[in-house]
LOKEVO-420532 format. One record per residue (C-alpha): residue in one letter; x, y, z. Coordinates in steps of 0.25 Angstrom, whole numbers, padded with zeros to 4 digits, always signed. Layout:
% residues N
AXYZ
...
This chain:
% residues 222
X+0000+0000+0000
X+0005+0014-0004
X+0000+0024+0004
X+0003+0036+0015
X-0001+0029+0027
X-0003+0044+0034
X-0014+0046+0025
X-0023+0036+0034
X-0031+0045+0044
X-0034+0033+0052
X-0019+0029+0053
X-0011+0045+0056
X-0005+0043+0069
X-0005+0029+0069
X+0008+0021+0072
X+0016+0016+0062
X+0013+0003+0068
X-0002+0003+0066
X-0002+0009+0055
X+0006-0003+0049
X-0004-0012+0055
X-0015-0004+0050
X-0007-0005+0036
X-0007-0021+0037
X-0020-0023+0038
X-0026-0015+0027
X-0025-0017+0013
X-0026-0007+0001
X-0038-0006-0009
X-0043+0001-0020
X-0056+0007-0024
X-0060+0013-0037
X-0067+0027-0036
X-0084+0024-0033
X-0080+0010-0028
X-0090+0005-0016
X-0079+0002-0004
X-0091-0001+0006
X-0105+0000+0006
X-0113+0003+0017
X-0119-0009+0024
X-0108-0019+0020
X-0100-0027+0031
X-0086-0018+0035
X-0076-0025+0032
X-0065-0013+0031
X-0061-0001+0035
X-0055+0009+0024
X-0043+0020+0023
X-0042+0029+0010
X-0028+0027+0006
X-0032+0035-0008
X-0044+0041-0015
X-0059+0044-0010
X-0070+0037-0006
X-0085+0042+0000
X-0092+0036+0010
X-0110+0037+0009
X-0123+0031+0014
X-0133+0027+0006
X-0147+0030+0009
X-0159+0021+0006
X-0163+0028-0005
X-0150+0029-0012
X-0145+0043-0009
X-0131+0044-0001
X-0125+0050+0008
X-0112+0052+0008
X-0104+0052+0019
X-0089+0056+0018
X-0079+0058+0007
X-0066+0051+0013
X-0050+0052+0007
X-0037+0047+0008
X-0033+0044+0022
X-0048+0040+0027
X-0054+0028+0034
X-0067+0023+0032
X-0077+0012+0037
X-0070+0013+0051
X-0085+0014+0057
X-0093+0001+0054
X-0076-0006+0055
X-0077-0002+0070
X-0091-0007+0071
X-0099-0020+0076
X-0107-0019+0065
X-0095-0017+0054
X-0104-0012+0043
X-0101-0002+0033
X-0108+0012+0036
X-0107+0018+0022
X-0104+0016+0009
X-0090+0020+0004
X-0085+0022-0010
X-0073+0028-0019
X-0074+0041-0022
X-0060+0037-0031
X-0050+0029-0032
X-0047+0023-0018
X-0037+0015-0010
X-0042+0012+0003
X-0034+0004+0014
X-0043-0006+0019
X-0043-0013+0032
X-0052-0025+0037
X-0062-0022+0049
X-0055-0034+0056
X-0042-0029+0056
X-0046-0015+0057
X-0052-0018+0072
X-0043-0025+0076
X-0033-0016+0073
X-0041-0006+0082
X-0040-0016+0091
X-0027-0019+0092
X-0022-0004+0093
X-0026+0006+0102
X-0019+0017+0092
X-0027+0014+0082
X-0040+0013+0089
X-0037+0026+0091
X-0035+0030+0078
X-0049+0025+0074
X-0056+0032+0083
X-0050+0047+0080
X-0052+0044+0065
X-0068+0039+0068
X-0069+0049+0076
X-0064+0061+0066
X-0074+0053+0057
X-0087+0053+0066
X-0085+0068+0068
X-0084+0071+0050
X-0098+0062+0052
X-0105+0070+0062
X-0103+0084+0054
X-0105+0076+0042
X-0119+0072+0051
X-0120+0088+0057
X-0118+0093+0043
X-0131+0084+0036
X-0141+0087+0047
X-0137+0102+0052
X-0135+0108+0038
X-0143+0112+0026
X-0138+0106+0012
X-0133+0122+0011
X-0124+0121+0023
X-0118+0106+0020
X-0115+0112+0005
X-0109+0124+0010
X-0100+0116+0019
X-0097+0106+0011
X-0093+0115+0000
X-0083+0122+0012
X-0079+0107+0016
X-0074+0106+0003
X-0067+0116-0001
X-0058+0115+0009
X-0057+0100+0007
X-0052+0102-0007
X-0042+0111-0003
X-0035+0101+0006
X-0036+0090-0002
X-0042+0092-0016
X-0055+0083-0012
X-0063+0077-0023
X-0074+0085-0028
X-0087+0082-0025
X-0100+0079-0034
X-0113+0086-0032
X-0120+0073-0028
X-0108+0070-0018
X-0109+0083-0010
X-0125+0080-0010
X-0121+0065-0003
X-0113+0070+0007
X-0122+0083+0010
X-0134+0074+0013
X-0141+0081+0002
X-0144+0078-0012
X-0139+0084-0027
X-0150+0093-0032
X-0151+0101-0017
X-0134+0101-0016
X-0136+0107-0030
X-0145+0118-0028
X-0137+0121-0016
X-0125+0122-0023
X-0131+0131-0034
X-0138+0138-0023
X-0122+0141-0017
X-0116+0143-0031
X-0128+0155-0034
X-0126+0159-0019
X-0110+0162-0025
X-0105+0152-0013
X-0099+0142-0024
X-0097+0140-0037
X-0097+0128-0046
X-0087+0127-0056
X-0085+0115-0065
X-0094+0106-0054
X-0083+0112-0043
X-0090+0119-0032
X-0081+0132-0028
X-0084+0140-0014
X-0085+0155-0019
X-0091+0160-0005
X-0084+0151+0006
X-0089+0161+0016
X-0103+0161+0014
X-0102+0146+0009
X-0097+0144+0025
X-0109+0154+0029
X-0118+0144+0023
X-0111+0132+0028
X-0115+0138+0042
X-0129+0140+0039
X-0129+0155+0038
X-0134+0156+0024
């Protein structure tokens, strides 16, 4: 496997030691981009670290209609949840965005890792824990905000993103899923901001023209 190890959340500030056990106990594999990696319902059998490439995580509804949950890159865990459980049954479905290699580790010897090491036991929890807090605002920003607001912050949320890291961009129809809304209402919003002169859509990118009154709206105060 070719790799930088660092890159790992889960693993940063892990000894060299665990981290080689860790290592040993995973194996690399490859995914094509909108390949299915789990579905929701299945039996867990892994758990998942991006070693390249994207992949989003989404509910289905009965009706059809998703809901997506996050967006996760290079250096994420996933599926760590129902792999801790009693149950040990997949949450979500997750799939690639793009091409992907993901370092994949049985539940068996996941848990008993966790219980063979205190460190890492340790490690888990910190990185579950920064996860349960990106799902409760995820959870906030559905049911205290109006369509209006979650746009507006998104938009915000993004902007800055690309600048770190040059994030991929983002359909109509995705930003619907992950708002809890759907394309025709995100639309008209979006139209509404871009005759409002708070963005403009050039060549299907969306540019902030007004941040400040973009965060105003965020806030609720237009």
């Amino acid at each position: 496997m070719s790799f930088n190890e660092s890159e790992i959340d889960l693993l940063r500030g892990l000894s060299d030691n665990l981290k080689k056990v860790f290592f040993q106990n995973a194996s690399e594999r490859l995914y094509e981009s909108g390949e299915a990696i789990i579905w929701q319902g299945d039996e867990c059998t892994a758990i998942y670290c991006i070693l390249s490439g994207e992949i989003e995580i989404y509910r289905l509804s009965s009706r059809g209609r998703e809901q997506m949950l996050d967006r996760m890159k290079t250096g994420a865990c996933f599926n760590l949840v129902p792999a801790l459980s009693g149950q040990a049954i997949n949450a979500a479905n997750v799939r690639a965005l793009s091409g992907c290699r993901l370092l994949v580790m049985p539940v068996s010897r996941f848990q008993q890792i966790l219980r063979e090491n205190a460190e890492f036991n340790l490690a888990v929890s910190k990185y579950l824990a920064n996860r349960l807090a990106h799902m409760a605002k995820l959870v906030e920003t559905l049911s205290l905000y109006s369509v209006r607001q979650r746009l507006a912050r998104f938009l915000i949320e993004q902007a800055d993103t690309e600048k770190i890291d040059g994030s991929m961009r983002w359909t109509q129809t995705d930003m619907a899923n992950r708002l809890g809304t759907v394309r025709d209402v995100l639309g008209r919003t979006l139209r509404k901001m871009e005759d409002e002169g708070l963005v403009r859509i050039v060549r299907e990118k969306i540019l902030l023209i007004d941040r400040q009154r973009l965060e105003s709206v965020a806030e609720g105060n237009e």
